[in-house]
C-alpha positions as CSV (number, residue, x, y, z in Angstrom):
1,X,132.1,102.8,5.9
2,X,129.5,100.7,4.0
3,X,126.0,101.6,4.2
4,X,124.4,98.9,5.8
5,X,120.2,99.2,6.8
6,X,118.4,97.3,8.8
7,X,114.4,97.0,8.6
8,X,111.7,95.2,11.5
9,X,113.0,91.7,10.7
10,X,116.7,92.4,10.2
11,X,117.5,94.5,13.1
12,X,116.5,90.8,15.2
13,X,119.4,89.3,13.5
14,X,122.0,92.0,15.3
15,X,123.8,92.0,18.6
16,X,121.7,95.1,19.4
17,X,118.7,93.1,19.6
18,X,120.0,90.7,21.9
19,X,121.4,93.5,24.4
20,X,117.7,95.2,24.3
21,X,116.3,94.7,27.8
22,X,113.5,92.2,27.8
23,X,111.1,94.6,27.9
24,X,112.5,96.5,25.0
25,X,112.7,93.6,22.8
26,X,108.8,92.9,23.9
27,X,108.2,96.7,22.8
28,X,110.6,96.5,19.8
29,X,108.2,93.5,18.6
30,X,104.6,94.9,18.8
31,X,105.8,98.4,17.6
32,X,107.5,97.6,14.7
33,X,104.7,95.6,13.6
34,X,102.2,99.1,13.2
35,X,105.1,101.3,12.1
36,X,107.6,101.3,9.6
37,X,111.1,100.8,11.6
38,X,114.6,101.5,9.3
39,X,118.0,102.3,11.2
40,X,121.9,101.9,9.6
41,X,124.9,100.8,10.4
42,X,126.5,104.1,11.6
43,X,123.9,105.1,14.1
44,X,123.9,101.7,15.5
45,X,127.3,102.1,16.2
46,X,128.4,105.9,16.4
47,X,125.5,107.8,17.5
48,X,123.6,105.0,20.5
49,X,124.8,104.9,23.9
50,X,123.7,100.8,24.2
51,X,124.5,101.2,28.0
52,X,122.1,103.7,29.0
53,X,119.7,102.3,26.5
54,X,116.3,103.0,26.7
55,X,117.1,106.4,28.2
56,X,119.5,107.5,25.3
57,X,118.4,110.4,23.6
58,X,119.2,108.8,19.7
59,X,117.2,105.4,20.6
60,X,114.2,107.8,21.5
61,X,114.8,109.1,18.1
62,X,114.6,105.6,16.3
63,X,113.1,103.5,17.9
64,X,109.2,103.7,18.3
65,X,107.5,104.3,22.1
66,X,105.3,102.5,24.2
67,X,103.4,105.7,24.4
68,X,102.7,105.7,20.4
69,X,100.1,103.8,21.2
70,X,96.5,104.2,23.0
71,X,97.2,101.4,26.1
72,X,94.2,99.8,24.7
73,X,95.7,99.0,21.9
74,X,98.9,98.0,23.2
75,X,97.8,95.8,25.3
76,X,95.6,93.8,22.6
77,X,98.7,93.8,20.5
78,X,100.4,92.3,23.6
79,X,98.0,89.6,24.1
80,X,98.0,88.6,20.2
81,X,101.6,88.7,20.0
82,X,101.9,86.2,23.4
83,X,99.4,84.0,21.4
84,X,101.9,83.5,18.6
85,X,99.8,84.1,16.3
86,X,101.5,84.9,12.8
87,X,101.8,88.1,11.1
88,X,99.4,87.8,8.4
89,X,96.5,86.8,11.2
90,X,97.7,90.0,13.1
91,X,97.2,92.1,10.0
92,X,94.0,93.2,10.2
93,X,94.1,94.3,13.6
94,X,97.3,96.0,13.1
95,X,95.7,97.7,9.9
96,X,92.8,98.8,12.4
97,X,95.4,100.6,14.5
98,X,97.3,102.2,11.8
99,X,94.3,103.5,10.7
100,X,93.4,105.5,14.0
101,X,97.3,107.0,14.0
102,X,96.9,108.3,10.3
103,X,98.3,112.2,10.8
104,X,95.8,115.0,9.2
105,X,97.9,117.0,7.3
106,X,95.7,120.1,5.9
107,X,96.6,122.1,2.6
108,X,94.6,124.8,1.6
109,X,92.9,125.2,-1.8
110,X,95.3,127.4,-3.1
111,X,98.3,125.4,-1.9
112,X,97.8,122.9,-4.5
113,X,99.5,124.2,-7.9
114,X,96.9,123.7,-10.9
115,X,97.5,124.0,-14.6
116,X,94.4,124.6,-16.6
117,X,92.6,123.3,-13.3
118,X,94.7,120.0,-13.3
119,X,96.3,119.3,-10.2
120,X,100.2,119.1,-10.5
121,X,101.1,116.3,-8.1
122,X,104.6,116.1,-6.1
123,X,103.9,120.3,-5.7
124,X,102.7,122.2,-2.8
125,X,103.0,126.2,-2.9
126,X,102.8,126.6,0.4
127,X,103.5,129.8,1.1
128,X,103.3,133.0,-1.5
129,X,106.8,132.7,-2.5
130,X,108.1,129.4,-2.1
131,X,107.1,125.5,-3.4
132,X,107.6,122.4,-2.3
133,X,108.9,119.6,-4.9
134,X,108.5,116.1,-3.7
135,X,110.0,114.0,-7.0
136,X,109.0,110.4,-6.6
137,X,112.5,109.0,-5.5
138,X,112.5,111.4,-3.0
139,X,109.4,110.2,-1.5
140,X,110.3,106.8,-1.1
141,X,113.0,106.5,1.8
142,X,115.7,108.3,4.2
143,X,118.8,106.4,5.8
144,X,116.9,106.1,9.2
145,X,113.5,106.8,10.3
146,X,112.7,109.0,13.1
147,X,110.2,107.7,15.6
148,X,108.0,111.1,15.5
149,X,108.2,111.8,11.8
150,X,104.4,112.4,10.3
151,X,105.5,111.5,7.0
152,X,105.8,107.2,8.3
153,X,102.8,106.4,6.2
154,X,104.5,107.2,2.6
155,X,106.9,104.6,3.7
156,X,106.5,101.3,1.5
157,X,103.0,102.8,0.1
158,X,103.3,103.0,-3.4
159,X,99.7,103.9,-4.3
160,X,100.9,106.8,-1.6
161,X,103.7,107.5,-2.7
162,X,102.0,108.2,-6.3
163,X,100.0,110.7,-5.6
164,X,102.0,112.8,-4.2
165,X,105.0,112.9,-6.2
166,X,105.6,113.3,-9.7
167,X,108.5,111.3,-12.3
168,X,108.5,113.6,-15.2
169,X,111.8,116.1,-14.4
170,X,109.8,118.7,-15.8
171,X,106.4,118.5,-14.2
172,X,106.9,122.1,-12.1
173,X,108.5,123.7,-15.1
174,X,105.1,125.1,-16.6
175,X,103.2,126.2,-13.5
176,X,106.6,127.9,-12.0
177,X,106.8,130.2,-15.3
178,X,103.5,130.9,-15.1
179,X,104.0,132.3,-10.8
180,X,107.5,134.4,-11.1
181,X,106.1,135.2,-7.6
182,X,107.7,132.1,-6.8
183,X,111.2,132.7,-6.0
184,X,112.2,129.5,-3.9
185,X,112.0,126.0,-4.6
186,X,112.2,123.3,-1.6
187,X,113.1,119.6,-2.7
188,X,112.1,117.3,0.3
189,X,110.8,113.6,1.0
190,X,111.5,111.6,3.0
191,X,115.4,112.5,2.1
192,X,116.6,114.0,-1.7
193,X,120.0,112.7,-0.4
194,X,119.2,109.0,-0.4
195,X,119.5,109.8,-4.4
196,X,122.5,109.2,-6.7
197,X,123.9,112.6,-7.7
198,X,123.2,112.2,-11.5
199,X,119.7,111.1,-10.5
200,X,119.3,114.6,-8.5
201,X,120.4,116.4,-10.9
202,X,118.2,115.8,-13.3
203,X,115.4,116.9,-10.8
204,X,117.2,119.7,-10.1
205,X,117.8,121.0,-13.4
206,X,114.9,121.7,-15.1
207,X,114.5,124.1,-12.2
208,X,117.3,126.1,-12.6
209,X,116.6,127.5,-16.3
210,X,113.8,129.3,-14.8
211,X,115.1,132.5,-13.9
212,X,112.4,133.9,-11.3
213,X,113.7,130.8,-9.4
214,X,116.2,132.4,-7.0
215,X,117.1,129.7,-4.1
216,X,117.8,126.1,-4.3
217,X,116.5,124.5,-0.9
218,X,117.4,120.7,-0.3
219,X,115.8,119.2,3.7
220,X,118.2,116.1,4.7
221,X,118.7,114.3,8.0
222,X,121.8,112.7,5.7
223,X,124.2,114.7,8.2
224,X,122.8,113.5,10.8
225,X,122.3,109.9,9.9
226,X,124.6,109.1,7.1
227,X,127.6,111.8,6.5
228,X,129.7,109.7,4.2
229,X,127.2,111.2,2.0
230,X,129.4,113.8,1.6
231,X,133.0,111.9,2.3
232,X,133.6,108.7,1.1
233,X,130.5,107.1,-0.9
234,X,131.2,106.5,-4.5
235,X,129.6,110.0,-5.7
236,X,130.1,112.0,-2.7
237,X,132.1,114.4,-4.8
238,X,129.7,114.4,-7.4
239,X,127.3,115.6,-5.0
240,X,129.8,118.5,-4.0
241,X,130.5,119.0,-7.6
242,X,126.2,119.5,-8.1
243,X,126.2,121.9,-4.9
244,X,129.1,124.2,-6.7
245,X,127.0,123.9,-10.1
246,X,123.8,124.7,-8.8
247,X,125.4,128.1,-7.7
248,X,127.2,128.6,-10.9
249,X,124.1,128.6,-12.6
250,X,123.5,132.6,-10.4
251,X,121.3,130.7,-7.7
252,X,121.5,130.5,-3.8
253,X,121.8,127.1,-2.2
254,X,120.5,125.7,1.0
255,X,120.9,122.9,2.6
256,X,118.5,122.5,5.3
257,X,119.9,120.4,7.8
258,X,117.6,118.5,10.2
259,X,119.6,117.9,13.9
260,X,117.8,116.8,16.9
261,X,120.4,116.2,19.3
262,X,123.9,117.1,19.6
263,X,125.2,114.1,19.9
264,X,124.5,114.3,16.0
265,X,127.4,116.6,15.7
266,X,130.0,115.0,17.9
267,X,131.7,112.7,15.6
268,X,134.9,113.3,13.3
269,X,133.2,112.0,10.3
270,X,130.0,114.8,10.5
271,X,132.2,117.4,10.8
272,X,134.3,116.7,7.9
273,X,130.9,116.7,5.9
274,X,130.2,119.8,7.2
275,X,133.4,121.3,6.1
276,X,133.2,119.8,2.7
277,X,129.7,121.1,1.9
278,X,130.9,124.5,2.8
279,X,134.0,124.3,1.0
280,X,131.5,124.5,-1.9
281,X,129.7,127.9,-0.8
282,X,126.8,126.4,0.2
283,X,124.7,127.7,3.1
284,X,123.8,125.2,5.8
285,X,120.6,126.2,7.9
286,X,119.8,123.9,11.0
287,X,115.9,122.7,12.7
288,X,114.8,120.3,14.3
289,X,111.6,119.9,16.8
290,X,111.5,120.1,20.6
291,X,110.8,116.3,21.4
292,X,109.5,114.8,24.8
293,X,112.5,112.9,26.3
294,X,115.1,114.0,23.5
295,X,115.7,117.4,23.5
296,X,113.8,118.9,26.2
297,X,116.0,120.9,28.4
298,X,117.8,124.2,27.4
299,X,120.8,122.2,28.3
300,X,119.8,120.3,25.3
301,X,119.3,123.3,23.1
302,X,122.2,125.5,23.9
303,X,124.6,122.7,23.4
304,X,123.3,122.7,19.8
305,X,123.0,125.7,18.6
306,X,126.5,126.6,20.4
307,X,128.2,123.6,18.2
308,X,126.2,124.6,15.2
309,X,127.7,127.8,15.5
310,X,131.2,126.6,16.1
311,X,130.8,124.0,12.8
312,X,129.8,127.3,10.9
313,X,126.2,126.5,10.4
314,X,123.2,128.9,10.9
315,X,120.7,127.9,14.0
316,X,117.0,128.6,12.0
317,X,113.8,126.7,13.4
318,X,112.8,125.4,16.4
319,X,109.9,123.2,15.7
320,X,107.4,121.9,18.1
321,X,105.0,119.6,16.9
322,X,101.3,120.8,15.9
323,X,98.5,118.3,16.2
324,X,99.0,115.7,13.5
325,X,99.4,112.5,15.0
326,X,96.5,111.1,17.0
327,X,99.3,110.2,19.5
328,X,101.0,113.3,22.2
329,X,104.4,111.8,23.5
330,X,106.4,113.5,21.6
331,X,104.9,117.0,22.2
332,X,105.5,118.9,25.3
333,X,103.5,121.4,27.0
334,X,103.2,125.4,25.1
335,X,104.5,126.9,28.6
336,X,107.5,124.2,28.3
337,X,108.5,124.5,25.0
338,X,108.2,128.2,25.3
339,X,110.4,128.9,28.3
340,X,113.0,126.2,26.8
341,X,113.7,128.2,23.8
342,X,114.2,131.5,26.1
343,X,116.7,129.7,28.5
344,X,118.6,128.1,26.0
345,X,118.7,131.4,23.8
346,X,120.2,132.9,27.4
347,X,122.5,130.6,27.4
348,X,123.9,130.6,23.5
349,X,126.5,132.9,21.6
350,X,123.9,135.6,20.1
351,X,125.1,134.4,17.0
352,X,122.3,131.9,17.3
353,X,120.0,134.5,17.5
354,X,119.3,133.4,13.8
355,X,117.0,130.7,15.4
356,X,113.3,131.3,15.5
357,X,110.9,129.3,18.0
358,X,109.2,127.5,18.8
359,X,107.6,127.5,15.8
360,X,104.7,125.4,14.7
361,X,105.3,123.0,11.9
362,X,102.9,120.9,9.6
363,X,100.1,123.6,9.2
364,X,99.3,125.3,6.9
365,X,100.3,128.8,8.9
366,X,104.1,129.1,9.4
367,X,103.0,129.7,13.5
368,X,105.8,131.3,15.6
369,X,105.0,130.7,19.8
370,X,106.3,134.1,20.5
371,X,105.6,134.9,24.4
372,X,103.1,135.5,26.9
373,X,101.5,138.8,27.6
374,X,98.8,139.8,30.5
375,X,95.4,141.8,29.6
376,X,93.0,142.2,32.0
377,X,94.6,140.6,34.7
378,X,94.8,137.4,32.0
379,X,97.6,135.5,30.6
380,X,97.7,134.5,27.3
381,X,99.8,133.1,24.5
382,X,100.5,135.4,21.5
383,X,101.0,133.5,18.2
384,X,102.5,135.4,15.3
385,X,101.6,134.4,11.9
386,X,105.4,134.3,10.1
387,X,104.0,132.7,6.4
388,X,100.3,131.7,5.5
389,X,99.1,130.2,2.2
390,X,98.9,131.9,-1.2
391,X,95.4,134.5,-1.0
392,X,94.8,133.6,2.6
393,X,94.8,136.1,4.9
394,X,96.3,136.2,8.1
395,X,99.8,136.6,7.7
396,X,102.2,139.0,9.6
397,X,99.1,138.9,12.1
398,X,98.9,138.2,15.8
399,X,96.3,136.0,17.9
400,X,96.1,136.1,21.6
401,X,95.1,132.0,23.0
402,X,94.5,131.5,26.6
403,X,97.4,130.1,28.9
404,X,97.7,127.3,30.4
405,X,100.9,125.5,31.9
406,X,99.7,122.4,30.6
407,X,98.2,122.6,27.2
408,X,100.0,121.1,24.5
409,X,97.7,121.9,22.0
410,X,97.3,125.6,20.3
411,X,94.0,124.9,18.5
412,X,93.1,124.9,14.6
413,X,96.3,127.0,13.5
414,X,94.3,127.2,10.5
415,X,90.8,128.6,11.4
416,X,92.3,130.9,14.5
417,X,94.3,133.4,11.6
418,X,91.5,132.7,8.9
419,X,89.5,135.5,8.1
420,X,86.4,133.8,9.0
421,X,87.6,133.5,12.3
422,X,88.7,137.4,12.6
423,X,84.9,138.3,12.0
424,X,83.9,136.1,15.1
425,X,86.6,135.5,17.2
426,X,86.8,135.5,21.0
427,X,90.6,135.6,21.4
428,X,92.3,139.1,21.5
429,X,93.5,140.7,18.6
430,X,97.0,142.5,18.4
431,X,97.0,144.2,15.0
C-alpha cells in the first residue's frame, strides 16, 4: 500500500469528506483551522467505520471535537466562518485561541541535562535513570495525528521544533558519559518511525558505544497507523535489520507501542508487523491513555490487553491524562478511570497483569492512581509515586487526595510529592 497523507485542505478533496454529516463537515471546518489535522490512506480505509461515523471509536481519535473548544469560542469561529471571511482575516483570531489551549508541560530544574551549565537541547532526564532524546526529525511529524495528543503545537513550528531537538548525532554523547547512572535511552517525537532507517541509525548509533547505556527504547503509533512500516515499504527490512543490530551491539530493545483501541490490532497487515518485529527479538511493550468516548469501558480495555496478549506483546501503561490542555473532553472522571482499569483487569488473562494504571502521564512525577482507602470515616485516593525527577524527592512515596466521584483533576502532581509540600501538607501521609 502506498502511503498517502492528507492535511486540513486535502482531506476536502476525498469521498470521506463528502460522506461527513453536515454537521461534521461544519465541525471539520472550524476545527481544523485551530489545530493541526493529518490522517493517511490506511486509516481512512482500514481502521474507520464511515457508517457509524461520528460515534466510531478511531474518528474520535483523529478527528478534533466540538468539545476542544470553550463554546465561546466556537461559536465566534462559527459566525466568522458563515461570514466567509478568508483564512488569513481569521488568523488572528484563530491565533488568540490557540493561544488559550497551549498545554503547560512542567520539567524540573534538574530534568534538563547541562554540560558546563549549557543546556543540551532535544534531552530531557526525566527520571534518575532514564533520558529522553528528541532528534530534530523526530520532532517534526507522525503518520496521523491523534486528536488529544499535547505535543499538536510542535507541529509545523519550526522555531518549536528547534528548541527542543537537537541535529548533531552526537549531542547526548558527552553528558551520558558523564551520568553512567543513566542506563536507558527513550527516542520519541512526534514518531522516530516516520524516519528512513539509515537516517535512524545514525541517531541511534552514537548511543550505543556508550556502554552504561543498557536499553534502547523507541515510542511509535507506526503500528497502529502505518504497519507497512515494517512489511512492505522500501526499507522495512532495513528497519528489522537495525532492530537485530541494535541488540547485537549487547543492548535490550523496546519498542513502545502506542494502541488506543483494539480495533488497531484487528487487521491482517498489523499483525504481520507484529510478528516481524519479534522475529527480530525485540520486545514490544503496549500504552495508551483512557480517553472519553474511545476507550472508556472495561469492555474496551479487556479486549486489548487480551489481543495484546494473544499477538505476544506485553500490556504496560494505562495512561490517563493529567491537566495539560486547557480543554477536559478527553479526560474522564478519577473514580471512572480507576474502577475501569479494575474491571477490565477482572476480566483479562493475568498475563496482562504486566499493565500498570491508571497512571498519570505528562508530569513530571511518574503518578500511579492506585485505589481508594477510608480513614476516619473518609474516602480518599491514594497516589503512589512510581518515578520522580533526578534529586527530587518524593519517589516510591504515597499521598492520600480527597475523593470525589466526579473530579477529574488530581491537583499539582508536582507540588503534592515535593518536599516542600511534605512539611505543610494537609493530605494524609502513607509512608
Amino acid at each position: 500500500m502506498k502511503f498517502i497523507s492528507y492535511n486540513n485542505t486535502s482531506f476536502k478533496k476525498t469521498t470521506y469528506y463528502k460522506r461527513l454529516p453536515e454537521n461534521e463537515r461544519e465541525v471539520f471546518d472550524i476545527l481544523s483551522s485551530v489545530f493541526h489535522f493529518k490522517v493517511n490512506n490506511y486509516v481512512l480505509e482500514h481502521l474507520i467505520d464511515w457508517e457509524t461515523v461520528p460515534n466510531d471509536p478511531i474518528y474520535k481519535l483523529i478527528f478534533p471535537r466540538k468539545e476542544m473548544l470553550q463554546p465561546t469560542d466556537y461559536k465566534t469561529l462559527l459566525l466568522l466562518h458563515q461570514s466567509g471571511l478568508d483564512e488569513k482575516t481569521l488568523f488572528q483570531f484563530v491565533q488568540k485561541v490557540k493561544k488559550k489551549m497551549y498545554p503547560e508541560v512542567k520539567h524540573a530544574e534538574t530534568s534538563i541535562p547541562k554540560v558546563n551549565g549549557v543546556r543540551i537541547r532535544g534531552m530531557y532526564s526525566n527520571f534518575e535513570t532514564i533520558v529522553s532524546l528528541f532528534p530534530d526529525p523526530m520532532a517534526k511529524t507522525c503518520h496521523s495525528y491523534c486528536s488529544y495528543c499535547f505535543r499538536w503545537i510542535m507541529f509545523n513550528n519550526k522555531e518549536a521544533q528547534q528548541n527542543s531537538s537537537y541535529t548533531d548525532p552526537n549531542e547526548p554523547v558527552e553528558y551520558l558519559r558523564a551520568h553512567p547512572e543513566i542506563t536507558d535511552v527513550l527516542f520519541t517525537g512526534a514518531d522516530p518511525l516516520v524516519l528512513k532507517a539509515k537516517t535512524l541509525q545514525k541517531y541511534i548509533d552514537p548511543v550505543l558505544d556508550i556502554e552504561s547505556v543498557k536499553v534502547i527504547r523507541i515510542s511509535s503509533k507506526s503500528l497502529a497507523w502505518w504497519p507497512f512500516r515494517f512489511t512492505t515499504d522500501k526499507d522495512a527490512d532495513e528497519l528489522l535489520k537495525l532492530f537485530k543490530y541494535i541488540q547485537s551491539r549487547g543492548k535490550h530493545l523496546n519498542f513502545c507501542a502506542h494502541f488506543t483501541h483494539v480495533r488497531e490490532l484487528e487487521n491482517d497487515v498489523v499483525k504481520e508487523a507484529i510478528q516481524r518485529i519479534r522475529d527480530t527479538g525485540t520486545v514490544i511493550r503496549c500504552q495508551g491513555p483512557i480517553v472519553e468516548g474511545i476507550n472508556d469501558t472495561p469492555k474496551d480495555w479487556s479486549a486489548l490487553w487480551n489481543t495484546q496478549i494473544a499477538l505476544g506483546m506485553v500490556p504496560y501503561y494505562m495512561f490517563i491524562e493529567a491537566d495539560h490542555n486547557s480543554e477536559s473532553c478527553f479526560r474522564i472522571p478519577l473514580a471512572k478511570a480507576l474502577q475501569i482499569f479494575q474491571e477490565a483487569q477482572k476480566k483479562t488473562t493475568g498475563l496482562a497483569r504486566t499493565v500498570r494504571g491508571p497512571v498519570f502521564m505528562n508530569d513530571l512525577h511518574r503518578t500511579l492512581l492506585d485505589g481508594i482507602v477510608t480513614v476516619n470515616d473518609q474516602r480518599y485516593f491514594a497516589l503512589k509515586s512510581l518515578q520522580a525527577p533526578p534529586n527530587m524527592v518524593g519517589e516510591g512515596t504515597i499521598k492520600l487526595i480527597p475523593y470525589s466521584e466526579t473530579t477529574k483533576d488530581a491537583g499539582d502532581l508536582i507540588a503534592l510529592f515535593s518536599k516542600e509540600q511534605e512539611a505543610r501538607s494537609t493530605t494524609v501521609d502513607i509512608l
